[in-house]
C-alpha positions as CSV (number, residue, x, y, z in Angstrom):
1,X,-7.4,1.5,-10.8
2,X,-7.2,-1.9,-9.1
3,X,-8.8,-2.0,-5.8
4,X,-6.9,-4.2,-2.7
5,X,-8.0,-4.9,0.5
6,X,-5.5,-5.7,3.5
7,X,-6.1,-6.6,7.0
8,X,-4.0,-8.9,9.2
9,X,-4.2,-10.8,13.0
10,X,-2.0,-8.3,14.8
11,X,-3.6,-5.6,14.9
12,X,-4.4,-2.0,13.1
13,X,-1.3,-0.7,14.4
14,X,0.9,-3.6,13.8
15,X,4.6,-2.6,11.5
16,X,4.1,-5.6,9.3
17,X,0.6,-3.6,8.4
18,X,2.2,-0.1,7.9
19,X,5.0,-1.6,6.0
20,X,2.4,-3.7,3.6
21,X,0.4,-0.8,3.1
22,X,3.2,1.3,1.8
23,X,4.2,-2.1,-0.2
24,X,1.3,-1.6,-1.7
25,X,0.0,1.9,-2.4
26,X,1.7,2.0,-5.7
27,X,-0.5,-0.6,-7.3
28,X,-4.1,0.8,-6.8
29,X,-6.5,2.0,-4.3
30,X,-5.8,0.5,-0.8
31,X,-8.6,0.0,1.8
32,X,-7.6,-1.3,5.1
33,X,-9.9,-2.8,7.7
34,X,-7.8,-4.8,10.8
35,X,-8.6,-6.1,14.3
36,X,-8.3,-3.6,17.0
37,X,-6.5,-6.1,19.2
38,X,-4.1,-8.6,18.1
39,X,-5.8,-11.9,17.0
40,X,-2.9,-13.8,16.5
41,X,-4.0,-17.9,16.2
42,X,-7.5,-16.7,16.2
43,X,-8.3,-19.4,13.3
44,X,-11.3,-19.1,10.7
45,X,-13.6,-17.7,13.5
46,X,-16.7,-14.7,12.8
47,X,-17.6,-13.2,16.4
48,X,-21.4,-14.1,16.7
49,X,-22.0,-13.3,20.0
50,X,-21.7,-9.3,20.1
51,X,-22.2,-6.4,17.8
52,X,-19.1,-5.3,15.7
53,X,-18.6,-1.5,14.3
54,X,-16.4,-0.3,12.2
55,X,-13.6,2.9,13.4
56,X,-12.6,5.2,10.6
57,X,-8.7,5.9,11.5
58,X,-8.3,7.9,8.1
59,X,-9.5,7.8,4.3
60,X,-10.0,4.3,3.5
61,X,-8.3,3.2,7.0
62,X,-10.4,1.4,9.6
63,X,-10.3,-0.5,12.3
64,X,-13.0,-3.3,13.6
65,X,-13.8,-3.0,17.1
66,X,-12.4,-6.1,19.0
67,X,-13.5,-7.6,15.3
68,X,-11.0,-11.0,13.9
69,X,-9.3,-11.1,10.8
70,X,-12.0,-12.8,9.3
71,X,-14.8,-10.3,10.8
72,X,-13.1,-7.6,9.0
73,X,-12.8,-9.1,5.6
74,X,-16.9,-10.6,5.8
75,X,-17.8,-7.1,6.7
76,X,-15.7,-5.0,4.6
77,X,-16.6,-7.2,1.4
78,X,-20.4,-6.7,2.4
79,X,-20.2,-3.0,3.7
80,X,-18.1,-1.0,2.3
81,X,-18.1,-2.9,-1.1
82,X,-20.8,-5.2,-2.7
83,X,-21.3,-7.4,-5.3
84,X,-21.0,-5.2,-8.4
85,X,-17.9,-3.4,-6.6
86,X,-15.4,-6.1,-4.8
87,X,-11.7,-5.5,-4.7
88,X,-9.3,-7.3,-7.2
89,X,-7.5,-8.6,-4.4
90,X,-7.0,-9.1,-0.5
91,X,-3.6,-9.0,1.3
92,X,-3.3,-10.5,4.7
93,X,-0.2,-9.6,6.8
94,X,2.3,-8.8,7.0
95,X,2.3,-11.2,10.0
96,X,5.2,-11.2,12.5
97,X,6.4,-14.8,12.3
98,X,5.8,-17.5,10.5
99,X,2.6,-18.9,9.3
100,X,3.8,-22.5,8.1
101,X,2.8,-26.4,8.3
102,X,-0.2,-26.9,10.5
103,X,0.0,-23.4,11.7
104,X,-2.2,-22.3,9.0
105,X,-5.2,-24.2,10.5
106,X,-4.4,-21.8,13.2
107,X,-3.3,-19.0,11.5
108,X,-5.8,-15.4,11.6
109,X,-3.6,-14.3,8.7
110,X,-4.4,-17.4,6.5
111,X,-7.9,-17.3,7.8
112,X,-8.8,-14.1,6.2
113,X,-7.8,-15.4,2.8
114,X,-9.8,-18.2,3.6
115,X,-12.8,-15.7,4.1
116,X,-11.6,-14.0,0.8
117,X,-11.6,-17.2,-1.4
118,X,-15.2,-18.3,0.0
119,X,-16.1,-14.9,-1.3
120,X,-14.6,-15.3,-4.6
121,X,-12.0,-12.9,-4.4
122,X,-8.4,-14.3,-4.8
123,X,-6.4,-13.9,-1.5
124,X,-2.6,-13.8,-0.6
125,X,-1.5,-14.6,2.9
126,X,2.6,-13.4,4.3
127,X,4.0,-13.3,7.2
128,X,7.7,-12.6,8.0
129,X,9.5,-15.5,9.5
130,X,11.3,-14.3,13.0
131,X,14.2,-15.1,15.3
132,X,14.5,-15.1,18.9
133,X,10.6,-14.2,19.6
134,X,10.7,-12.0,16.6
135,X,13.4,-8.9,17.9
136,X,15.5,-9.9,15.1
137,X,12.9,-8.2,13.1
138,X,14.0,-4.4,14.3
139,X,17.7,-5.3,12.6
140,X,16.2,-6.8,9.1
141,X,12.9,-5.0,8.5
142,X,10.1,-5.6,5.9
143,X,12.4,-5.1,3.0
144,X,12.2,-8.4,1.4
145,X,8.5,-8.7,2.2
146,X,7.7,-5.4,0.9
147,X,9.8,-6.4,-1.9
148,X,8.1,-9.8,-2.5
149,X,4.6,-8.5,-1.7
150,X,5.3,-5.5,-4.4
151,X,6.4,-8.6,-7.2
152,X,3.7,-11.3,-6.8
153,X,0.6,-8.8,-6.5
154,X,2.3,-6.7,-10.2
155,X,2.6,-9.7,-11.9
156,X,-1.2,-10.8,-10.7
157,X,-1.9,-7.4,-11.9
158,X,-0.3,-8.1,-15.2
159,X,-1.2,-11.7,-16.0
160,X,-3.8,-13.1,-13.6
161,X,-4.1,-14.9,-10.2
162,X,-2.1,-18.3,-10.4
163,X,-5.1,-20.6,-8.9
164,X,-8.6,-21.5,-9.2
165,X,-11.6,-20.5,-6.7
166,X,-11.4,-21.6,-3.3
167,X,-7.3,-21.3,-3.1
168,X,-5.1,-18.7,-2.0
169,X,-1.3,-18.4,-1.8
170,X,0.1,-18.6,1.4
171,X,3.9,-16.7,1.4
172,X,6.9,-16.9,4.3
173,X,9.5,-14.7,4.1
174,X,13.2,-16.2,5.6
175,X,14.6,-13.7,8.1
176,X,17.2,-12.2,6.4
177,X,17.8,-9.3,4.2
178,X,16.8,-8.6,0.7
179,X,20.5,-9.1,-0.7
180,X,21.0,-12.7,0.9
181,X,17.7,-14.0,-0.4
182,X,18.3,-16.8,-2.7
183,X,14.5,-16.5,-4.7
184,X,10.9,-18.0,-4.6
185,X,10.2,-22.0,-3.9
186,X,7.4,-23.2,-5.0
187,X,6.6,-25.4,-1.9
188,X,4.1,-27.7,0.0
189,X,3.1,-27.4,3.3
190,X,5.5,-29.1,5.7
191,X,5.1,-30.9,9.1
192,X,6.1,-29.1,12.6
193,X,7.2,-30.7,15.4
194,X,4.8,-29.7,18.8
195,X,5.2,-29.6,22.5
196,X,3.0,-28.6,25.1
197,X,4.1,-24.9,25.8
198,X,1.8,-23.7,28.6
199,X,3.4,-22.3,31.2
200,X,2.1,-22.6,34.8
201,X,2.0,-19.1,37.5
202,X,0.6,-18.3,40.3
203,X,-1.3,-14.5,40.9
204,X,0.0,-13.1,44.3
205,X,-3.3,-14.9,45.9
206,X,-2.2,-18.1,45.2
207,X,-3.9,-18.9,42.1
208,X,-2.6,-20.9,39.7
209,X,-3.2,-19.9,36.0
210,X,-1.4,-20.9,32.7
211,X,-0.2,-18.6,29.8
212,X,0.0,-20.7,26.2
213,X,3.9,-20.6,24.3
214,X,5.0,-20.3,21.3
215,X,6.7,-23.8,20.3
216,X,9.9,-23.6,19.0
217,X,10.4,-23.8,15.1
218,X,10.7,-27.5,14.4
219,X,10.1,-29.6,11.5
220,X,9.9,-33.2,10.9
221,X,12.4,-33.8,7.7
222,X,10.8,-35.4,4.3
223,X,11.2,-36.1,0.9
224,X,9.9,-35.5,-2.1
225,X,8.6,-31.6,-3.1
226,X,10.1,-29.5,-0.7
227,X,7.9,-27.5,2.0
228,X,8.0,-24.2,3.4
229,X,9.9,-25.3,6.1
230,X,12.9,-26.3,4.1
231,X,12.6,-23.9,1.7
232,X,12.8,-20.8,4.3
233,X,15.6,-22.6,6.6
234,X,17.4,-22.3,3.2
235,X,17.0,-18.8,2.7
236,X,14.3,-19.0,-0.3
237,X,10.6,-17.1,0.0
238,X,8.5,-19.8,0.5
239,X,5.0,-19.6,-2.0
240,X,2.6,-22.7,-1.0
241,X,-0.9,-22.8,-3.0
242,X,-3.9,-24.0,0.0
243,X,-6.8,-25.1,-0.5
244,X,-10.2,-25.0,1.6
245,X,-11.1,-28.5,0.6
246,X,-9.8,-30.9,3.5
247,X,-11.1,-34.0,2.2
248,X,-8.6,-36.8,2.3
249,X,-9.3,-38.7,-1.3
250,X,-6.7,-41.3,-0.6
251,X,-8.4,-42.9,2.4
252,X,-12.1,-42.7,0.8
253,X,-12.0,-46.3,-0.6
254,X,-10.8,-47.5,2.8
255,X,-13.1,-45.8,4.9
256,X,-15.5,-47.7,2.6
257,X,-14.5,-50.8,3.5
258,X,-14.3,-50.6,7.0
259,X,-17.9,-49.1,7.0
């Protein structure tokens, strides 16, 4: 029986989590090990500062206490599996909203497939692409995700994974329904457009404090292969291969001459 390991950044008790585990039953034995508290753009960070413990919700179920997404797939790969026993796979998400362009630098989702890939286990990050802060999400569901989660991971099953060590898929689901879905793009990572989203408030003492906003979802156009970006607006799944390695070859000769 294959063996797959799912966490996410949203938490233990997240939807997108319920509705990927029950994506995901049908293939093999699921273990499931997720942040107590949401760690949404949490990054590639391992909390070294305070002891972490593990909270058995049910069979195969647990929760890490205040742990991120990549705390909980570096512990669960070296406690409750080891070398000669490692899952097949790890599944990060079903994130609510999109994890796309730069985002995935910031990404807790992506992260944990980063974590996976360093420990030679192939990875699979997707996240559900929202609407108006993500209540659009009550109306369309996890159908498609479930849907496309349920395809890639059978056809890894049957075949093998599609990349080489140290790379991981990273999947965006357009928000709509199953039956307006167009198919998979194969895609590259695309540009966003940023602004400065903290908001400024003051406590009823006077003090002034700031809470940090979601942009809104905004691309820079380009051509040539089309990105995630594009490919969702257009209502295709979005697949984009990452790698860990963020050399950039093309300036190395440069840098060379101006040292």
């Amino acid at each position: 029986m294959k063996k797959i390991l799912i966490t996410n950044d949203d938490g233990f008790d997240s939807l997108g989590l319920k509705a990927l585990i029950e994506a995901l039953k049908p293939l093999g034995e699921v273990t499931v090990v997720a942040p107590t508290l949401e760690k949404s753009a949490c990054g590639h960070s391992l909390t070294l500062t305070k002891p972490l413990r593990f909270v058995e919700i049910e069979d195969r179920f647990f929760k890490l206490d205040d742990g991120t997404p990549t705390d909980c797939i570096f512990l669960a790969l070296h406690k409750l599996y080891n070398s000669h026993y490692k899952p097949d796979i790890v599944i990060s998400g079903i994130n609510k909203g999109e994890n796309m362009g730069e985002d995935i630098t910031y990404s807790g989702t992506a992260s944990a497939c980063m974590e996976a890939v360093l420990q030679d286990v192939p990875a699979i990050a997707i996240s559900q692409v929202c609407k108006k802060h993500c209540k659009n999400i009550d109306k369309i569901g996890y159908e498609l995700a479930k849907d496309t989660i349920q395809k890639i991971v059978k056809k890894i099953f049957y075949s093998e994974f599609p990349l080489p060590k140290r790379k991981f898929l990273n999947i965006n689901i357009p928000p709509i329904s199953k039956d307006e879905c167009r198919g998979f793009k194969v895609t590259r990572a695309g540009n966003r457009i940023y602004a400065n989203n903290a908001e400024v408030h003051y406590n009823p003492r006077g003090v002034e404090y700031y809470w940090i906003g979601l942009p809104n979802l905004e691309w820079q156009e380009s051509k040539g292969e089309i990105t995630d970006f594009q490919a969702v607006s257009r209502n295709f799944v979005s697949i984009t291969p990452i790698h860990l390695d963020m050399t950039s070859y093309s300036d190395i000769e440069s840098l060379r001459e101006w040292i």
